[in-house]
ZAMIDO-612816 format. One record per residue (C-alpha): residue number from 0; x, y negated, z. Coordinates in pm, 1 decimal. Each point is the difference from the previous one (the first is absolute). Layout:
<pts>
<pt NUM <X Y Z>> ...
</pts>
This chain:
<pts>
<pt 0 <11640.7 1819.7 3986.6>> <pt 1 <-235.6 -256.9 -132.3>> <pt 2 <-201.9 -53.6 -290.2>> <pt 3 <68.5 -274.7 -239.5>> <pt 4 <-353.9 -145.4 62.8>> <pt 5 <61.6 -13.8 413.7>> <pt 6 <314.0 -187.0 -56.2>> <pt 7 <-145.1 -238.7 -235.0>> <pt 8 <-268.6 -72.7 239.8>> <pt 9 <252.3 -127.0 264.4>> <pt 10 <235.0 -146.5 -296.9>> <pt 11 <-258.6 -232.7 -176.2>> <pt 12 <-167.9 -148.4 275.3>> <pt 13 <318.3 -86.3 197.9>> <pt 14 <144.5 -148.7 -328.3>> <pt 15 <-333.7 -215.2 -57.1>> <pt 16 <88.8 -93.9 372.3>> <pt 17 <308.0 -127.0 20.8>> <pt 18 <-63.3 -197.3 -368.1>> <pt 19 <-290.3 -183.1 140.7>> <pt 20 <89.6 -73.6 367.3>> <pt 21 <420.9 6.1 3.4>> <pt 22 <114.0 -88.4 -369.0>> <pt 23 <83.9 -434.7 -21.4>> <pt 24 <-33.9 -100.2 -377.5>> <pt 25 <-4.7 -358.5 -145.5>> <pt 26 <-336.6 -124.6 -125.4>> <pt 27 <-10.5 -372.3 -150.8>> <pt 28 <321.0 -23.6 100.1>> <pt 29 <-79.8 105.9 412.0>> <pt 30 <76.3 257.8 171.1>> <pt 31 <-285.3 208.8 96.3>> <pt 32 <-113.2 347.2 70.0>> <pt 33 <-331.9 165.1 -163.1>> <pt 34 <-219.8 -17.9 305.2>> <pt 35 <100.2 -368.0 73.8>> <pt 36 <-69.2 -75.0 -357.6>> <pt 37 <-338.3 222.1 -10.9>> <pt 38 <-84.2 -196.1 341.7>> <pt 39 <57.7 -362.5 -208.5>> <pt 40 <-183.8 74.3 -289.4>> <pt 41 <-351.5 118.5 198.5>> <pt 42 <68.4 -294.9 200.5>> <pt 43 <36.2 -196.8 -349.7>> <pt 44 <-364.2 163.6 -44.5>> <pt 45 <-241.8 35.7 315.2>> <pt 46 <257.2 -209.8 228.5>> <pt 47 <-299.0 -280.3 32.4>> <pt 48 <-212.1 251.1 184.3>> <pt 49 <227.0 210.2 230.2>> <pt 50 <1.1 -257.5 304.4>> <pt 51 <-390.8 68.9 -39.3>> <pt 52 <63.1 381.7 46.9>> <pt 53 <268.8 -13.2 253.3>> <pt 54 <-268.0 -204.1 219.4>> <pt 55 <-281.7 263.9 -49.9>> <pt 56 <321.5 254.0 39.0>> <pt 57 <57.2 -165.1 350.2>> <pt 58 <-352.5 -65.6 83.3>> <pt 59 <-48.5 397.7 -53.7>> <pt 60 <322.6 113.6 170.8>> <pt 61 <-144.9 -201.0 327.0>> <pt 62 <-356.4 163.3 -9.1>> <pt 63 <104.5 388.7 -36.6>> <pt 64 <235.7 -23.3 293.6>> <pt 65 <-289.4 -202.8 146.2>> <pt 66 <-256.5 226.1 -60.9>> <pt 67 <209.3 344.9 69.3>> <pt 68 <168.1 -211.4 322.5>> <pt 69 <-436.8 -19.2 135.3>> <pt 70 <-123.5 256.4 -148.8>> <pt 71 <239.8 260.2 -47.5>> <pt 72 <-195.2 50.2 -355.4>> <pt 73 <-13.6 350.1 -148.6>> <pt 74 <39.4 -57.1 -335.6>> <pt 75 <339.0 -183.9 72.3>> <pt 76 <122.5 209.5 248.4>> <pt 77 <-23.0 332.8 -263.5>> <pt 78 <149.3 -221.3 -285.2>> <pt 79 <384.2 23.4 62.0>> <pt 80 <113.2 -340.0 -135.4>> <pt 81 <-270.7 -168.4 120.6>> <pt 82 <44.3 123.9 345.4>> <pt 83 <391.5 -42.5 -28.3>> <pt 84 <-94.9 -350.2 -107.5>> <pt 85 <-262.4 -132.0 275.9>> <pt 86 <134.0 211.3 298.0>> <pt 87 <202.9 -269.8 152.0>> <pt 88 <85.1 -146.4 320.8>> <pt 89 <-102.2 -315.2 164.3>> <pt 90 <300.0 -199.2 -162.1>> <pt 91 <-49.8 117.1 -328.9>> <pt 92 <-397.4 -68.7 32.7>> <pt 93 <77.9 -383.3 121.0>> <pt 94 <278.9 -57.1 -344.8>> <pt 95 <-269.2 98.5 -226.3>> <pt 96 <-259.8 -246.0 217.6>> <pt 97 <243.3 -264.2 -67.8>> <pt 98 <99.0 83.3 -377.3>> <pt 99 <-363.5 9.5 -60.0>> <pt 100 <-27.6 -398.7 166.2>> <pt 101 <307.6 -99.5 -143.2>> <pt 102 <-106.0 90.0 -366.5>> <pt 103 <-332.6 -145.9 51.2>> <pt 104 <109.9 -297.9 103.0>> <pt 105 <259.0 1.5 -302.1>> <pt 106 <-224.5 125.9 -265.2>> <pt 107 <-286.4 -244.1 53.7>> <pt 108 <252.8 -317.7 93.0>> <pt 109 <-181.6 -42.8 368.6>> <pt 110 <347.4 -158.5 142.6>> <pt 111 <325.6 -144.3 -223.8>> <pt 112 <191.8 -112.5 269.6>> <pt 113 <192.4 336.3 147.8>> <pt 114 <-174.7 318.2 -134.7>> <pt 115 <-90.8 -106.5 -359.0>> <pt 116 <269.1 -201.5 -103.6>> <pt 117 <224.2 59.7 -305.0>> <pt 118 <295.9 137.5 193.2>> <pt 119 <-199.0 199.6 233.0>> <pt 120 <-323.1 219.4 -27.8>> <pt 121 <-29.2 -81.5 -353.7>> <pt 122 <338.9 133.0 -102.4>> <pt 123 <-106.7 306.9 162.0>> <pt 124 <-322.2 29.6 -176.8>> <pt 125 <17.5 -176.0 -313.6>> <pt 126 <383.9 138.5 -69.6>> <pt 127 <177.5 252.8 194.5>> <pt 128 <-352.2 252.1 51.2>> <pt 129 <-91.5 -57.9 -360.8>> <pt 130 <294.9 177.8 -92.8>> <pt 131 <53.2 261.4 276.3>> <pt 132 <-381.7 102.7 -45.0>> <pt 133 <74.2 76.8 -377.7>> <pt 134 <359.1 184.3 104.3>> <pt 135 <-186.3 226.1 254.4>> <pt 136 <-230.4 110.6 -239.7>> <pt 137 <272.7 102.3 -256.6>> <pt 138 <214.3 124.7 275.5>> <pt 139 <-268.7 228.7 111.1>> <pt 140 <25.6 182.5 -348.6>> <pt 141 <339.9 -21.5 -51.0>> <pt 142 <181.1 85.0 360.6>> <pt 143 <-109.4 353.5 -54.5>> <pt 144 <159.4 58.7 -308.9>> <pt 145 <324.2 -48.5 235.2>> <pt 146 <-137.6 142.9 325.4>> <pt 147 <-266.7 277.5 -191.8>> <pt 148 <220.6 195.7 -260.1>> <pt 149 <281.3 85.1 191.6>> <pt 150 <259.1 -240.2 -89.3>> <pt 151 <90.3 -102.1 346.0>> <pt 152 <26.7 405.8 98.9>> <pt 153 <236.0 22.0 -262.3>> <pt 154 <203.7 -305.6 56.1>> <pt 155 <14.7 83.3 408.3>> <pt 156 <168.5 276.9 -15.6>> <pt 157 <340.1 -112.6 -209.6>> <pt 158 <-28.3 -374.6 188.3>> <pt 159 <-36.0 101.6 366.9>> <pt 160 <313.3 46.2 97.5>> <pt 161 <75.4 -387.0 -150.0>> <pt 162 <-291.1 -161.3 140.0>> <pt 163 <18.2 213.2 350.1>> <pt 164 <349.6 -95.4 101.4>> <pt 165 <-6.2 -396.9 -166.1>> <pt 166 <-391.9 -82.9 131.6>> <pt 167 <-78.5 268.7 213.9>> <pt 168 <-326.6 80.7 -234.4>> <pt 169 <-80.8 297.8 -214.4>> <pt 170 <109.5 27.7 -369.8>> <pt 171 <-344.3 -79.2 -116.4>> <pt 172 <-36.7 -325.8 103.4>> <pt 173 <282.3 -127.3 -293.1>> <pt 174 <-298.2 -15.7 -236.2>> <pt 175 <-188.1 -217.3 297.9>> <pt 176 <347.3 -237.1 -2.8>> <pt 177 <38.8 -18.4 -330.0>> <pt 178 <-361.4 -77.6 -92.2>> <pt 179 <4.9 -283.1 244.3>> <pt 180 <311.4 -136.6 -71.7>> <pt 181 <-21.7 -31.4 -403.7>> <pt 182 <-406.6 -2.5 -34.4>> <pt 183 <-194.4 -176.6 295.0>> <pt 184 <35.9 40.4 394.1>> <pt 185 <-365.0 53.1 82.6>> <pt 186 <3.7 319.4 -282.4>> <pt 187 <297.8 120.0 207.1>> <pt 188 <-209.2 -18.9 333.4>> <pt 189 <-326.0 180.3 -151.1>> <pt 190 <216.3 263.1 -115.3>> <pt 191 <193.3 9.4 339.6>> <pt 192 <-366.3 -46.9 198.3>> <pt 193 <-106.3 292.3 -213.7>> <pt 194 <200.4 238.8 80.1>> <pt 195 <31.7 -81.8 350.2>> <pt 196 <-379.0 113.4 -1.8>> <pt 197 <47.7 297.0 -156.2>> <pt 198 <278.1 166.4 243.2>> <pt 199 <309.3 -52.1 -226.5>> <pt 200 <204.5 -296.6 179.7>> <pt 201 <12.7 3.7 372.8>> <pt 202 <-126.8 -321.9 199.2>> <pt 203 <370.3 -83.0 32.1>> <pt 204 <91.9 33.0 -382.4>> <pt 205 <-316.3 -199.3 -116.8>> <pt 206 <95.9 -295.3 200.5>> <pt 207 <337.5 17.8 -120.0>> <pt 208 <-154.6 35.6 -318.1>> <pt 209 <-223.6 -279.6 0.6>> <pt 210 <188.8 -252.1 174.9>> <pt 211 <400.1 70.0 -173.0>> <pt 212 <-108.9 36.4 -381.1>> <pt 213 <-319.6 -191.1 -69.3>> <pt 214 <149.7 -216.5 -188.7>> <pt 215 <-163.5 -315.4 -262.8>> <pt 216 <44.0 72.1 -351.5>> <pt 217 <240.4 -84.8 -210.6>> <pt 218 <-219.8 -278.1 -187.4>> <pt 219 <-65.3 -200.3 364.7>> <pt 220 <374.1 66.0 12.1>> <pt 221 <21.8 -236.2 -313.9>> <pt 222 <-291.2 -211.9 89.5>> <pt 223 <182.1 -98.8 409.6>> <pt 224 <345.2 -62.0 -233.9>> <pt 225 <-167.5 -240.7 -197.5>> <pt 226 <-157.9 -187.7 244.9>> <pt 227 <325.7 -62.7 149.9>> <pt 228 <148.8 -98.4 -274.2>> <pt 229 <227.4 254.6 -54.0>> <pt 230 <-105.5 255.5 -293.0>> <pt 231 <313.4 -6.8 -147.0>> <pt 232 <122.2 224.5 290.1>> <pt 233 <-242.0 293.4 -43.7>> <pt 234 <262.0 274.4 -36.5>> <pt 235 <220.1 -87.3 284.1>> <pt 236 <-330.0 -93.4 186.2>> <pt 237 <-177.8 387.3 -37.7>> <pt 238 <392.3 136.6 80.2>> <pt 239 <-17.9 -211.3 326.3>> <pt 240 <-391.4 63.4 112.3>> <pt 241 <45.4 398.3 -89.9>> <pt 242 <369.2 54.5 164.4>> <pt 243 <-151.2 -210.2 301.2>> <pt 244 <-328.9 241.0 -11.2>> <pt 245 <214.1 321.8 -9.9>> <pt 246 <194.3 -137.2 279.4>> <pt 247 <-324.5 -91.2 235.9>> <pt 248 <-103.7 371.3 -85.1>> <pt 249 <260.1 189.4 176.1>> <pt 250 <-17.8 -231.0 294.9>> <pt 251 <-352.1 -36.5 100.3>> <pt 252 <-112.4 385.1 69.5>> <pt 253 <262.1 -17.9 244.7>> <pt 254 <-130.8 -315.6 212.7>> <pt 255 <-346.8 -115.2 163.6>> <pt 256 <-229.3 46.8 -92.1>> <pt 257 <34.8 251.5 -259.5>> <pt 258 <194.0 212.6 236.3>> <pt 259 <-249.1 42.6 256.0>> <pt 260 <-214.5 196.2 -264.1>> <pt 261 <-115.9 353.5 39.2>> <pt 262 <18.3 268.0 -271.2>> <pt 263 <-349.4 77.4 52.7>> <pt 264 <-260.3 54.7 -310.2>> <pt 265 <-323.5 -164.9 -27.5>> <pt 266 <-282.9 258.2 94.9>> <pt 267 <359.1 225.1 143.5>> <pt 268 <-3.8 121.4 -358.9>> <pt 269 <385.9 20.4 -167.6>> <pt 270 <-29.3 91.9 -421.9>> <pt 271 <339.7 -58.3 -83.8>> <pt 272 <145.5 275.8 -111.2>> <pt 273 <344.5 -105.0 -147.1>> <pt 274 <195.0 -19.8 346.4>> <pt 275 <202.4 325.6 -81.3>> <pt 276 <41.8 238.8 -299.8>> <pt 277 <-132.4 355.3 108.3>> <pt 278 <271.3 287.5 -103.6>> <pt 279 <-33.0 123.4 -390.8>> <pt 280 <-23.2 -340.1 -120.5>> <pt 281 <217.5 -243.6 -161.8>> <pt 282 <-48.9 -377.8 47.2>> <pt 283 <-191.5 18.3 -399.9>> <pt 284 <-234.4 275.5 119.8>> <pt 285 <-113.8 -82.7 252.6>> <pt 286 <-81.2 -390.3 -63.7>> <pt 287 <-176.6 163.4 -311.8>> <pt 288 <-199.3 253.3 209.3>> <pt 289 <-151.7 -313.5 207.0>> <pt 290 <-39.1 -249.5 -265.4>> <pt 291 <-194.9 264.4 -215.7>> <pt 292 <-208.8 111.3 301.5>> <pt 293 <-69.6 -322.8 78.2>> <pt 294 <-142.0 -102.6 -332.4>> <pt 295 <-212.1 307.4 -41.5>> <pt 296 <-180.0 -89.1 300.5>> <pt 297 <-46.3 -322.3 -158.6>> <pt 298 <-81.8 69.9 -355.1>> <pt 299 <-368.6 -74.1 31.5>> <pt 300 <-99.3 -284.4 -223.4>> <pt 301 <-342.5 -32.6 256.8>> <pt 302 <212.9 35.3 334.7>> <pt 303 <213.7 -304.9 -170.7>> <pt 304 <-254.3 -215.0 -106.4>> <pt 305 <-181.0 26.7 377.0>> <pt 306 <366.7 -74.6 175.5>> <pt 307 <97.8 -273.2 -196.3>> <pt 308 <-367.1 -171.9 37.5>> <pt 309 <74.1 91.7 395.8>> <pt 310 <339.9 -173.9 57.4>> <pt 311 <-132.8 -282.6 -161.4>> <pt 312 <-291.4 -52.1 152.2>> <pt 313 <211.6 67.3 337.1>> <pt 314 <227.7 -231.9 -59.5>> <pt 315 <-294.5 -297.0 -109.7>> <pt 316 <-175.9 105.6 322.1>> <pt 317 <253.6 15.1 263.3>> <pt 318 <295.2 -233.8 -127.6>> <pt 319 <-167.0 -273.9 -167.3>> <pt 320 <-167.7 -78.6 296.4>> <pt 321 <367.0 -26.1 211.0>> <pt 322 <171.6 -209.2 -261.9>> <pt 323 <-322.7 -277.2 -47.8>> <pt 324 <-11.4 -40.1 417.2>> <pt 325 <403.4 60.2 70.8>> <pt 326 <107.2 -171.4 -283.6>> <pt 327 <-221.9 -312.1 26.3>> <pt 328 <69.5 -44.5 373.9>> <pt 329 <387.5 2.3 -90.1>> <pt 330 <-41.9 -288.2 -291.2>> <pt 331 <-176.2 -227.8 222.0>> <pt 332 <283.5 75.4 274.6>> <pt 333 <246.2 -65.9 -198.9>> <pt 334 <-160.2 -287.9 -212.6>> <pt 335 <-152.1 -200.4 278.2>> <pt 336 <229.0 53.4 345.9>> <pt 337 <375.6 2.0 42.4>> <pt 338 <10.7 357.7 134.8>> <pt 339 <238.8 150.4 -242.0>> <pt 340 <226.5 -294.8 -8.9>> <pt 341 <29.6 44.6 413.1>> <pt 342 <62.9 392.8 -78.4>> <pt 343 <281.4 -119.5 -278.5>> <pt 344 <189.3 -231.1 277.8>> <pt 345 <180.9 271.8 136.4>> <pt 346 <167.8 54.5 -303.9>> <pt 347 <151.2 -347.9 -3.6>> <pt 348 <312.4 110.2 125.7>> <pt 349 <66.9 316.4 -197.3>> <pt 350 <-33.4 -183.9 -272.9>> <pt 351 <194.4 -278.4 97.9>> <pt 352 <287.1 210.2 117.1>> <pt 353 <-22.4 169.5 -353.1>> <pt 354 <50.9 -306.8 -196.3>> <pt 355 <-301.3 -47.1 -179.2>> <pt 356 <-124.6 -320.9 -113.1>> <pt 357 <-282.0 -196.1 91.1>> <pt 358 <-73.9 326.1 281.5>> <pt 359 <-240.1 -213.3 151.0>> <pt 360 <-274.8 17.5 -318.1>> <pt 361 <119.5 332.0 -8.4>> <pt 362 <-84.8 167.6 355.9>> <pt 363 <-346.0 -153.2 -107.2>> <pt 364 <-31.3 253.2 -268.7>> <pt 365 <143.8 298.7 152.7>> <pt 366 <-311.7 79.6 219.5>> <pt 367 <-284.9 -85.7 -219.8>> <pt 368 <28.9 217.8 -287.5>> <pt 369 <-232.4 251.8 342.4>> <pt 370 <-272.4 -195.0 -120.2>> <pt 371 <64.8 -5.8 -399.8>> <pt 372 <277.7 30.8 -146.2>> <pt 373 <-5.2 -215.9 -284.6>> <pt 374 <-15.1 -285.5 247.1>> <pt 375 <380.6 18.3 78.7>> <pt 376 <56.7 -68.1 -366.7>> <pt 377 <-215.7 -323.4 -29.3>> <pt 378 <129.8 -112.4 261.2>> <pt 379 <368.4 32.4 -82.6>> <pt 380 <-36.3 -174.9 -313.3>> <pt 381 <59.3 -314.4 174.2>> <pt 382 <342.6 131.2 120.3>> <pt 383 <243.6 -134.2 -198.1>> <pt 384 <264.1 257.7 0.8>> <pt 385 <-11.0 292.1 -262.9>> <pt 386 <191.9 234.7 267.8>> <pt 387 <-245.1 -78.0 272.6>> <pt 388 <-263.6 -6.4 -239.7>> <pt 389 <128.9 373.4 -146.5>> <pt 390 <2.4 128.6 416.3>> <pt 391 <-360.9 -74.2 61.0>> <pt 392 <-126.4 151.9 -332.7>> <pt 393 <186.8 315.3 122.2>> <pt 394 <-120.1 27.3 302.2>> <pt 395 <-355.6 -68.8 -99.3>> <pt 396 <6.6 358.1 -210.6>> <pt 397 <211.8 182.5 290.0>> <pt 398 <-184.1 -105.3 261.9>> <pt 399 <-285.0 221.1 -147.1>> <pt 400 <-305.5 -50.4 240.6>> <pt 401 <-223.3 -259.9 -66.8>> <pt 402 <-407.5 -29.0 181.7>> <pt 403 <-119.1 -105.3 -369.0>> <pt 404 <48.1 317.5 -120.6>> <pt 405 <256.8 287.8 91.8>> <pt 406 <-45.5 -84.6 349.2>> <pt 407 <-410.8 16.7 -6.0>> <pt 408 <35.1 308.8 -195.6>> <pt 409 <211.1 206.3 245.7>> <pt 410 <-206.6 -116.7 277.7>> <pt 411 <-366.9 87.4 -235.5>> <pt 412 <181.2 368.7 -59.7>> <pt 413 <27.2 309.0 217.3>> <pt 414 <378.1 -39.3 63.6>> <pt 415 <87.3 -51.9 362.9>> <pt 416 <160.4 -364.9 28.7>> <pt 417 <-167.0 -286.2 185.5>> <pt 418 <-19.3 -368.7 -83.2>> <pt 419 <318.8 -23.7 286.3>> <pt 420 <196.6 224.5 -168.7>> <pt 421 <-14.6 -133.4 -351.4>> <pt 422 <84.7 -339.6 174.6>> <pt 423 <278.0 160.8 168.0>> <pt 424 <129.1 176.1 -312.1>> <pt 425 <-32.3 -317.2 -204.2>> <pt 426 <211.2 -179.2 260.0>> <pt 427 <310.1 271.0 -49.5>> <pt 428 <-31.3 39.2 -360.6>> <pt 429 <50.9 -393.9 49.9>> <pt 430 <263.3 -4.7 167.2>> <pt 431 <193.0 305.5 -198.3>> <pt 432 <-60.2 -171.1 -293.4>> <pt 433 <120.9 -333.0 95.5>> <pt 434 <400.1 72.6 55.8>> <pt 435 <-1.5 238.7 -293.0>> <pt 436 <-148.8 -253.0 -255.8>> <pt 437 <250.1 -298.1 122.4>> <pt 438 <262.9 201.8 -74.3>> <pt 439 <-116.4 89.5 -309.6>> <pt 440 <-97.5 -418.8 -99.8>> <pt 441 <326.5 -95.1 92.0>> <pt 442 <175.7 239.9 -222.7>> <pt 443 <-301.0 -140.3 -303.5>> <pt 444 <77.7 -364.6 86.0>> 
</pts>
């Protein structure tokens, strides 16, 4: 039915796709995956000078929506991405106000003792931005060799009826799960955020989406483990933190929040196709049929070029801004106030009643990997116990949702959860997670 060259078009891309964005391989003895390593070595490069751009990056974001919120400018208003960019609500208009001051204030050292201090602001700027800046511009080239080519048409149509019944999400979204949970969680929610905007999840499936499968990589995996101590247990630790996050998967689409969420399209505009398999075709034909279609509609080098630039520059425009004001705000929280150690109290006697040792230090963690979650690793390593030690590392990687960066990302996208939900998801992936992996610890020690 189709030409060799049609097929290849959808082949080659998707191939390049999944070996740059999905495929772990050991560099220097690490496990990495291209994009993560391409991100390290332009850091290696330029990474003296990106705080510098992602404060004229913020400083711009803040005067187009300025300008188009007064103004109602022309010129942005007929330039899609800009508009999509600066038309923003009140909310929106006051984080980027306050990412601007915060990274002012951090950038030129005007205040050290809460906003510019090592473990708050300047984390966020000086560490964590550098490197998501760099990943959104590579992710803006590479997500549509996944989303583009027709890989994900393909895919949807032999995977729905797994992914349907076990997640309640379309078929399509495995490539969205497995790209966050092997390569890097804020990859998974561009993707996700992506094609949320573009009709082909529902507002329902890209929360699920977002908030079930955006997962850290497998080399923060490795880097949490050996903070606590505890590299020796990497294989049993990955078995535990993936069986937990198939587990928190099937439950959460069925409770609040992610219940109460509509299968409604952005714009009302539905473009997946793969729901049912019209008569004359086999499963093969017709998951060809779309996957070739798809890619011929995207086979223009020009039309690639211009989308990739686009997502990028989306992504530096409206997400930056969310993770420099939401994730700043949650470091000095958590650094300077005893807010997540009240919020970890009422664990005390869960974990008490389960048996683990020294719960006390332990309900401490549990709460304030919301605001970053390395921190529930530093602070364990003064716990003495390796199976204590081994339960808060877990939890730190299933709990997911973190203000520093997945967290700030969902909220800078398109998809449809607020800061309360998040908080409220975090909570029951928490407290899933928590039976599950001290049962699993007691069996490892």
């Amino acid at each position: 039915m189709y030409k060799k060259k049609d097929i290849l078009k959808f082949v080659i891309p998707s191939i390049l796709g999944v070996l740059l964005l999905m495929m772990p391989f050991k560099y220097n003895g690490e496990t990495t995956i291209l994009v993560a390593l391409l991100s390290t070595k332009v850091q290696d490069v330029i990474g003296d000078i990106i705080p510098t751009i992602v404060v004229i990056i913020l400083y711009l974001s803040f005067i187009l929506a300025t300008i188009y919120k007064f103004t109602k400018n022309k010129k942005i208003k007929n330039m899609e991405l800009l508009k999509h960019t600066c038309d923003i609500s009140n909310f929106w208009y006051f984080v980027r106000l306050l990412a601007v001051i915060i990274s002012t204030i951090i950038y030129f050292n005007l205040e050290t003792n809460y906003i510019a201090t090592a473990d708050t602001g300047s984390l966020i700027l000086y560490d964590l931005i550098k490197g998501l800046f760099v990943i959104f511009f590579f992710a803006g080239f590479l997500l549509p060799l996944l989303t583009e080519f027709g890989l994900l048409e393909y895919l949807g149509v032999f995977l729905t009826p797994v992914m349907r019944p076990l997640f309640n999400i379309p078929g399509r979204s495995a490539i969205d799960c497995v790209a966050s949970w092997v390569g890097d969680g804020t990859i998974g929610i561009s993707l996700t955020a992506r094609q949320y905007e573009l009709g082909y999840y529902s507002e329902r499936e890209a929360s699920i989406i977002s908030t079930c499968f955006s997962a850290v990589s497998i080399t923060f995996c490795i880097v949490i483990l050996d903070t606590v101590g505890l590299i020796q247990y990497l294989g049993l630790f990955y078995l535990c933190v993936t069986l937990i996050g198939v587990i928190i998967a099937m439950i959460l689409p069925k409770i609040y929040p992610l219940n109460r969420k509509e299968d409604k399209y952005y714009n009302g505009v539905n473009n997946d196709k793969g729901k049912s398999i019209p008569e004359g075709y086999t499963k093969s034909q017709y998951a060809l049929k779309l996957a070739v279609e798809k890619a011929k509609e995207s086979s223009s080098i020009s039309n690639y070029m211009k989308n990739g630039l686009s997502t990028a520059l989306e992504m530096w425009l409206s997400v930056l801004p969310s993770i420099m004001a939401f994730g700043t705000l949650a470091l000095i929280v958590a650094t300077f106030t005893p807010f997540f150690q009240y919020l970890g109290m009422p664990f005390r006697p869960l974990l008490k009643l389960m048996k683990i040792p020294e719960y006390q230090q332990t309900s401490n963690t549990l709460v304030v990997g919301f605001a970053d979650m390395f921190l529930p690793a530093v602070m364990a390593e003064s716990i003495k116990s390796e199976m204590t030690r081994f339960i808060v590392a877990t939890i730190s990687i299933t709990q997911v949702l973190f203000m520093s960066e997945t967290g700030a990302v969902i909220l800078g996208s398109k998809i449809p959860v607020n800061l309360w939900e998040i908080f409220v998801i975090f909570i029951e992936r928490t407290l899933i997670s928590l039976p599950i992996v001290a049962l699993f610890a007691n069996f490892i020690f």
